[in-house]
C-alpha positions as CSV (number, residue, x, y, z in Angstrom):
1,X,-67.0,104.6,-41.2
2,X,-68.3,101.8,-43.5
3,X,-68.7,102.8,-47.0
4,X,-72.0,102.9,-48.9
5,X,-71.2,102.8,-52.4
6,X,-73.4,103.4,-55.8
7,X,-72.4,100.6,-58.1
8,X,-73.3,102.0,-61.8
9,X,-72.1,99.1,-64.0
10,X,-73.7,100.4,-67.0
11,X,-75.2,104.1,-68.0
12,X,-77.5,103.8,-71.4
13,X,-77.5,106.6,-73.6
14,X,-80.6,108.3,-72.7
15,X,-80.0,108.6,-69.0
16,X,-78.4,111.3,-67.4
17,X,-75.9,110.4,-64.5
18,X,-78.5,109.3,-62.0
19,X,-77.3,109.3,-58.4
20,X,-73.6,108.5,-59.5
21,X,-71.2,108.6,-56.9
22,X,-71.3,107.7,-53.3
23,X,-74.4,107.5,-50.6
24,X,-73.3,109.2,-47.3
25,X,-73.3,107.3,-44.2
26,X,-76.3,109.2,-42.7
27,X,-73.8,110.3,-39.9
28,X,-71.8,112.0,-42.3
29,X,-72.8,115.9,-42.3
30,X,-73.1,116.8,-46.1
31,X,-73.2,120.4,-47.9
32,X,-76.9,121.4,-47.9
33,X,-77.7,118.1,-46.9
34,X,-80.2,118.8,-43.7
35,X,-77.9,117.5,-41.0
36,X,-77.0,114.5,-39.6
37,X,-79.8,112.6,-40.7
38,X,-80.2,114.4,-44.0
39,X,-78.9,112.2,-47.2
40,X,-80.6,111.5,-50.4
41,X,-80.4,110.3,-54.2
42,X,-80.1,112.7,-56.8
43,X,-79.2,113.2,-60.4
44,X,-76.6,114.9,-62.6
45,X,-74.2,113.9,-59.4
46,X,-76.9,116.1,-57.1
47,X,-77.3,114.7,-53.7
48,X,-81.3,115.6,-52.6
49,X,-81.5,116.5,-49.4
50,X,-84.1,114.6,-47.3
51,X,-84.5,114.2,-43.5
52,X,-84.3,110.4,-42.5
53,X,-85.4,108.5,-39.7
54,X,-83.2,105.6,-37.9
55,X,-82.9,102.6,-40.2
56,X,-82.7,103.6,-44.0
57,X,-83.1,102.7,-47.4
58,X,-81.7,100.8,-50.5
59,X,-82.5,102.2,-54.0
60,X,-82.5,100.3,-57.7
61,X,-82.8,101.5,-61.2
62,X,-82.7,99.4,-64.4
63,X,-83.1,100.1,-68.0
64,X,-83.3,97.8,-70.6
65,X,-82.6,95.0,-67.7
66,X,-79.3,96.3,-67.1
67,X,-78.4,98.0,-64.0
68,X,-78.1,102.1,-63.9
69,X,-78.6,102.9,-60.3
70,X,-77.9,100.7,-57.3
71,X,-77.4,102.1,-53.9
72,X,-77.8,101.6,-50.2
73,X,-77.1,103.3,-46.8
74,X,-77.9,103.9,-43.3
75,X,-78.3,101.4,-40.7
76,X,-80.3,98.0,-40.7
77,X,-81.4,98.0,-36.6
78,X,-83.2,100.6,-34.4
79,X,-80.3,100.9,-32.1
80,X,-78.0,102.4,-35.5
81,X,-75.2,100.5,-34.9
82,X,-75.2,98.0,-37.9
83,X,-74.6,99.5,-40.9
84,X,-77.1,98.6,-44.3
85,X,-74.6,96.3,-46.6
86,X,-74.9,95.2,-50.4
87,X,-76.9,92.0,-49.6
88,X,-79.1,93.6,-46.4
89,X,-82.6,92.5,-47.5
90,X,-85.7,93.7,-45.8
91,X,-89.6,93.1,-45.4
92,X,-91.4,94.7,-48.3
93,X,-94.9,94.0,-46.9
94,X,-97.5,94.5,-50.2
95,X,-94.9,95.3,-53.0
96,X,-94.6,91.5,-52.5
97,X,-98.1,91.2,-54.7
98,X,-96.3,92.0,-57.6
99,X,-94.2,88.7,-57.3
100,X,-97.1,86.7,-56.8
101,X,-98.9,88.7,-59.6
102,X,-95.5,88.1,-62.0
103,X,-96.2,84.1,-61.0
104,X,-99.9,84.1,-62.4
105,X,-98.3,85.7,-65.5
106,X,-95.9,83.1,-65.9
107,X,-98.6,80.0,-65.9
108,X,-100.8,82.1,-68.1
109,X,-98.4,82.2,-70.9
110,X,-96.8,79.1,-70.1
111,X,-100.8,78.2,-71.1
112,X,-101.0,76.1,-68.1
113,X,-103.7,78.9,-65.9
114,X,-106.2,80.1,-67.7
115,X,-107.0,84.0,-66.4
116,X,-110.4,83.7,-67.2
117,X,-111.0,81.0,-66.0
118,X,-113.3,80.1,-62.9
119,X,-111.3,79.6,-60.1
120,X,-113.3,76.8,-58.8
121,X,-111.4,74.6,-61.5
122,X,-108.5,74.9,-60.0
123,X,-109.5,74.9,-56.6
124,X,-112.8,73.0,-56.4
125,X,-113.9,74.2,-52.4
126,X,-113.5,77.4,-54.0
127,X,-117.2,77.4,-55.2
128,X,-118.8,77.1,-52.3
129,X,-121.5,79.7,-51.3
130,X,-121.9,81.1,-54.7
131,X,-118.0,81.6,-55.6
132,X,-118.0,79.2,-59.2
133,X,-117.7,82.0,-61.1
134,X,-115.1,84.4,-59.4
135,X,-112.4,84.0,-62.4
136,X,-108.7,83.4,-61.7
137,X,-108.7,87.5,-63.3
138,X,-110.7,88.8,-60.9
139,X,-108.2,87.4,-58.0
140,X,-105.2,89.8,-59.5
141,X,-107.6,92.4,-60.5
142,X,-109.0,92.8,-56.5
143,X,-112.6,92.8,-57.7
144,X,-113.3,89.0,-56.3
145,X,-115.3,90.0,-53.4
146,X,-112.9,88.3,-50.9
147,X,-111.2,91.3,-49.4
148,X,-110.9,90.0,-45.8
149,X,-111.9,86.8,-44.1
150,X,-114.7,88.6,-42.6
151,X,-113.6,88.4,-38.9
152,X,-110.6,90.1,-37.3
153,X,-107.4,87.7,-38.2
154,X,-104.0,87.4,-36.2
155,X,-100.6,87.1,-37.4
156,X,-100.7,84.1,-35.8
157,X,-103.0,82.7,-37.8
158,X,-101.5,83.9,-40.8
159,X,-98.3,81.3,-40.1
160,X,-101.0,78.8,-40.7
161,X,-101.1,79.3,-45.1
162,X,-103.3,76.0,-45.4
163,X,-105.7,77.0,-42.7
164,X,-106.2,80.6,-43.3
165,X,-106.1,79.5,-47.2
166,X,-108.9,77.2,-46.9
167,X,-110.7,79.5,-44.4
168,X,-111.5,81.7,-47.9
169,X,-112.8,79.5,-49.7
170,X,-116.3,79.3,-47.4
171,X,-117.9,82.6,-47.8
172,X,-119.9,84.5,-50.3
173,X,-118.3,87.1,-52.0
174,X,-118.9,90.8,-50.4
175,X,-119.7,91.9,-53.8
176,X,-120.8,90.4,-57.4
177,X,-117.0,89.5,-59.1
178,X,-115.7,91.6,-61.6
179,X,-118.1,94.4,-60.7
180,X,-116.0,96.7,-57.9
181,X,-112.9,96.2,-57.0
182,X,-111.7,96.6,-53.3
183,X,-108.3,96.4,-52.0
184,X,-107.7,92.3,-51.0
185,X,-104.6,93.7,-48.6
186,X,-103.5,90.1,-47.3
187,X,-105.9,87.7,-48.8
188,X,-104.1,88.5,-52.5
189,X,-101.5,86.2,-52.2
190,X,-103.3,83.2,-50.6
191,X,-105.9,83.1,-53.1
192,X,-103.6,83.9,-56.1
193,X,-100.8,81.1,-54.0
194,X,-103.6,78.5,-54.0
195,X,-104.4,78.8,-57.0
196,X,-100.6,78.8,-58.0
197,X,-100.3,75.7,-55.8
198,X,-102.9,73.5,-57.5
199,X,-101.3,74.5,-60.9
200,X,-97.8,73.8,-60.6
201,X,-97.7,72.0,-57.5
202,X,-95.3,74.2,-56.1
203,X,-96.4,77.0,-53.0
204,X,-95.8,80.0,-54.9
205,X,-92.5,80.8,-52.7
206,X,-91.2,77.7,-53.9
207,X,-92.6,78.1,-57.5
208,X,-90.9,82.2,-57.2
209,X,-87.6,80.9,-56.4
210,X,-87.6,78.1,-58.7
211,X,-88.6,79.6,-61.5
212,X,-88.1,83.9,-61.6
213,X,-85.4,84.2,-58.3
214,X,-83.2,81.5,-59.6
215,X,-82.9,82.1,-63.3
216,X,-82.8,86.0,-62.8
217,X,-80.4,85.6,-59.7
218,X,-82.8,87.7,-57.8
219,X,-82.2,87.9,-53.9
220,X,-85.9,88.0,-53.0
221,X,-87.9,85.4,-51.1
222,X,-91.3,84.7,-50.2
223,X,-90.8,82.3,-47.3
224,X,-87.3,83.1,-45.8
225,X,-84.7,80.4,-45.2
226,X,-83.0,80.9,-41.1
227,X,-80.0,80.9,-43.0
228,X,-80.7,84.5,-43.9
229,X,-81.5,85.9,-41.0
230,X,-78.2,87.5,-40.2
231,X,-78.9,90.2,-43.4
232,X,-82.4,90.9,-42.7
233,X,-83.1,94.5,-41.4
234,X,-85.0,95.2,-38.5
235,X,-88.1,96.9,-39.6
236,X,-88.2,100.3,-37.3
237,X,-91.9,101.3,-36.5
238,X,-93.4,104.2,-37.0
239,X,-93.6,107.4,-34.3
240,X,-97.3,106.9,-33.8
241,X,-97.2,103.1,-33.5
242,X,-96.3,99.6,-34.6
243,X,-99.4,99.3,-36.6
244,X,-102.5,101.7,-38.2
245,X,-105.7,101.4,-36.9
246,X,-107.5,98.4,-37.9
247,X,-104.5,96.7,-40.0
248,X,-104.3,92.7,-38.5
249,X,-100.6,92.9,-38.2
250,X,-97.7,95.0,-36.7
251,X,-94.3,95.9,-37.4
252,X,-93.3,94.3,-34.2
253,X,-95.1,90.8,-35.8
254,X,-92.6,91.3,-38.7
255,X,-89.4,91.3,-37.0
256,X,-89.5,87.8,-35.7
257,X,-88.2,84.4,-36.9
258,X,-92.0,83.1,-37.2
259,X,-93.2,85.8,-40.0
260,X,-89.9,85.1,-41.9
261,X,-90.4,81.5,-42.2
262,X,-94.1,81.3,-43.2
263,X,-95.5,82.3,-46.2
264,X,-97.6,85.0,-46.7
265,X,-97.7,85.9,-50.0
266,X,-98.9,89.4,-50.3
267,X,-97.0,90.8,-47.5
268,X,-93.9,88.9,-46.4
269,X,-91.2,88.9,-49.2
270,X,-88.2,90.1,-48.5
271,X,-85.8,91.2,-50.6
272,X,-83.5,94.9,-51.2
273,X,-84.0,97.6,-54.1
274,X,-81.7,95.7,-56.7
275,X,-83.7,92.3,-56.6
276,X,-87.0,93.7,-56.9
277,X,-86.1,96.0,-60.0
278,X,-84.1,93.0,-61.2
279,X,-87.4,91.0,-61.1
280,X,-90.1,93.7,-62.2
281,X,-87.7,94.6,-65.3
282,X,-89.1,91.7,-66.5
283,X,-92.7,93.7,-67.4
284,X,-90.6,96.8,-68.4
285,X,-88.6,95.1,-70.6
286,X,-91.0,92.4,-73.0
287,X,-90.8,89.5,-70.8
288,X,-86.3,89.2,-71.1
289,X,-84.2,90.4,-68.5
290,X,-80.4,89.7,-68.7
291,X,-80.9,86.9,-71.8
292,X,-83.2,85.3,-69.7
293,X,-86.9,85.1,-71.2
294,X,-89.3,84.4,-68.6
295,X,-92.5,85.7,-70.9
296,X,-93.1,86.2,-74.1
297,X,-93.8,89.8,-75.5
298,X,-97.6,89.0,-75.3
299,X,-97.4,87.2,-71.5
300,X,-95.8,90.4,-70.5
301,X,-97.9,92.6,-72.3
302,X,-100.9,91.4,-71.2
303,X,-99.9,93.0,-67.2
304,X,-101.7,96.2,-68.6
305,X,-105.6,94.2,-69.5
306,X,-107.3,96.0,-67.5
307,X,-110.1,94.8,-64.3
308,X,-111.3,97.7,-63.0
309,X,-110.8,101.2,-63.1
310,X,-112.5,103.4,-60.6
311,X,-113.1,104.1,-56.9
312,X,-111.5,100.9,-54.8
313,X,-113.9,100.3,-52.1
314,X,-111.2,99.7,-49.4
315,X,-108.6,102.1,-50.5
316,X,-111.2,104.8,-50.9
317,X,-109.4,106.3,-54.0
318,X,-109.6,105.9,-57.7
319,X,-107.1,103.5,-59.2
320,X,-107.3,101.5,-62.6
321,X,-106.2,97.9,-61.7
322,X,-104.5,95.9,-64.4
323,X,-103.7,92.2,-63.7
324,X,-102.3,92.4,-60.3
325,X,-100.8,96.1,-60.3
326,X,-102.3,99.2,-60.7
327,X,-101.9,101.0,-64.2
328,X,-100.9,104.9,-65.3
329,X,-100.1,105.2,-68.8
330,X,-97.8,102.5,-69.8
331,X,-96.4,102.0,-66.4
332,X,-97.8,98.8,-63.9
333,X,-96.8,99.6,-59.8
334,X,-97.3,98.8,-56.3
335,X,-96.2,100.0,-52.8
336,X,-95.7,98.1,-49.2
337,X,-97.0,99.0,-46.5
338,X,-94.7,101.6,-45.4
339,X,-93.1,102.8,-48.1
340,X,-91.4,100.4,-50.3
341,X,-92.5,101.2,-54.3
342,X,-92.2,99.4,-57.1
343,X,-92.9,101.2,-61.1
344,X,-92.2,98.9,-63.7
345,X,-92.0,101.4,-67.4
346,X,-92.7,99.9,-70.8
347,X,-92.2,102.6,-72.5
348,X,-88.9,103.8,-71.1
349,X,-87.9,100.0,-70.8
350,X,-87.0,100.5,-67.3
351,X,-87.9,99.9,-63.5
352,X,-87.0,101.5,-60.4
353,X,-87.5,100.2,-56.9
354,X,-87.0,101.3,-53.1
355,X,-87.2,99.5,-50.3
356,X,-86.5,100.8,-46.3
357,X,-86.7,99.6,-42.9
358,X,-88.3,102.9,-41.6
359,X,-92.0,102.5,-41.4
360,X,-94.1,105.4,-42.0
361,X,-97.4,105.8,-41.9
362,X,-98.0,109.1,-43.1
363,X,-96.5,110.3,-46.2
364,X,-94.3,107.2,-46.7
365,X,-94.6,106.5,-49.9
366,X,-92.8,110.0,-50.2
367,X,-89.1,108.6,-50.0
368,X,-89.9,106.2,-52.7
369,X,-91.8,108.4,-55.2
370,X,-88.6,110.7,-55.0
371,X,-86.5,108.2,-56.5
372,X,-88.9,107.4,-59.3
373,X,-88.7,111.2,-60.0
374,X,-84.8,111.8,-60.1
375,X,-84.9,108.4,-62.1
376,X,-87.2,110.4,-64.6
377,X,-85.4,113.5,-64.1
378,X,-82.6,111.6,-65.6
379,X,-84.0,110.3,-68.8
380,X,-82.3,112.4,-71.7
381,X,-85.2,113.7,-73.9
């Protein structure tokens, strides 16, 4: 039986033991554990019991850029007959906007983007029908009016960065910028990536890897390499379907050689638990993760400015958008499509990711939220 081991290198102070010890192999019948399938993360050496689906999950907690928590189990195909390792990485569909978002962030206090700045000076085509002054803000703040392309798109298409890219910069806004925000689910990260692009002259999976992946020694990637193929997991769709109603692309779109190599910068990183904590501890703590500054105190500050705050007109729900994340307190977070989360503290100095192959529809963000509650759970008062 192959062994899925916690790896605490470091416990701070004010945490309690948080999920210390080993993860079951989810064939592996535990005490109060919900049966075969039933394994969980818990705290204060308590193992949660939870019901899991085939394919599971990998789970990463940092505080003050050091690792607390990093742990992985379950198996990485449909079938259940390759185990989840250390370096299995796995599609993280939309927590991928909060690379992208980190990016903008960068340039910003680099001073080479300007945030409120029209977009259009980067990316001149960009002002046609009435777009001159959508700012580079309202792009990571979704209230840019560009939610969709306006027509049904393929994943197909989406291969195609440069085409569907350009393809957004002809039509009028759905609403005045700035005003409303609605949920830009796919076009996020090739209008942010364009505008990225013209700025560095990098694509923004280049510019990612180059300049947070490399220097944190991050294992994520927006634009995967073949050589990586062998550790990626295969995303297992949900009971109901491969897809929700209305969404462009499926599960079954994801698990082919074609996603992985294109870029599609809101919803095709891939990456595990410890990288994207690793990266997004970079927000929780002051721009320096590891001795490594990638912002200043004021460029990673700035994350919590926020756009809009109010009912999102795709999501349906209330949300307060900062600058590419959506704010609560002193916390900045996104999800994937899914289930994959992403909560970046300031306050507690701390991140905590998950990331799974298990696509849910309903509920999914569930098995995620759970760790960021035993991860608070933890925190000595």
């Amino acid at each position: 039986m192959p062994e899925q081991p916690v790896l605490a290198r470091r416990q701070p102070e004010r945490f309690q033991r948080v999920g210390v010890g080993r993860v079951p192999h989810p064939g592996h019948r535990q005490e109060g554990d919900g049966g075969a399938e039933g394994w969980g993360l818990g705290h204060g050496g308590r193992v949660r019991g939870a019901r899991r689906r085939p394919g599971e999950v990998a789970a990463g907690l940092g505080a003050d850029g050091d690792p607390v928590l990093d742990a992985w189990g379950g198996f990485r195909d449909a079938a259940r007959t390759l185990p989840w390792e250390r370096d299995t990485i796995v599609n993280v569909w939309s927590t991928t906007k909060t690379m992208v978002a980190l990016c903008a962030l960068l340039l910003a206090d680099r001073g080479e983007l300007e945030l409120d700045a029209p977009v259009a000076g980067y990316w001149p085509e960009f002002a046609a029908a009435g777009k001159g002054e959508v700012r580079v803000r309202h792009l990571l703040g979704h209230t840019a009016g560009l939610p969709d392309w306006g027509r049904p798109i393929t994943a197909a298409e989406l291969y195609d960065g440069p085409a569907v890219t350009a393809a957004l910069a002809a039509p009028a806004p759905a609403w005045e910028p700035g005003t409303v925000a609605g949920y830009h689910a796919v076009t996020f990260g090739f209008l942010l990536g364009e505008v990225i692009a013209r700025v560095s002259g990098r694509s923004v999976g280049r510019f990612f890897a180059d300049e947070v992946a490399a220097p944190l020694g991050a294992d994520f990637h927006i634009g995967l390499a073949a050589e990586h193929d062998h550790r990626v997991a295969e995303l297992v769709p949900d009971p109901t379907g491969d897809s929700p109603d209305g969404f462009p692309v499926g599960v079954s779109d994801a698990n082919t050689a074609a996603w992985r190599r294109a870029e599609i910068p809101a919803i095709n990183g891939h990456g595990n638990a410890r990288s994207v904590a690793l990266v997004q501890s970079v927000l929780a703590c002051g721009g320096s993760v590891g001795g490594k500054r990638l912002l200043s105190a004021a460029g990673a500050e700035r994350v919590f400015d926020e756009q809009f705050a109010g009912t999102d007109l795709v999501l349906g729900q209330p949300i307060r958008w900062g600058l590419g994340y959506r704010l609560e307190n002193r916390t900045c977070s996104w999800g994937g499509w899914g289930g994959s989360v992403v909560l970046a503290d300031a306050e507690q100095r701390m991140a905590v990711a998950y990331t799974m192959n298990q696509v849910l529809w309903q509920d999914g963000y569930g098995r995620g939220l759970e760790v960021v509650f035993a991860a608070y759970d933890g925190l000595v008062s």
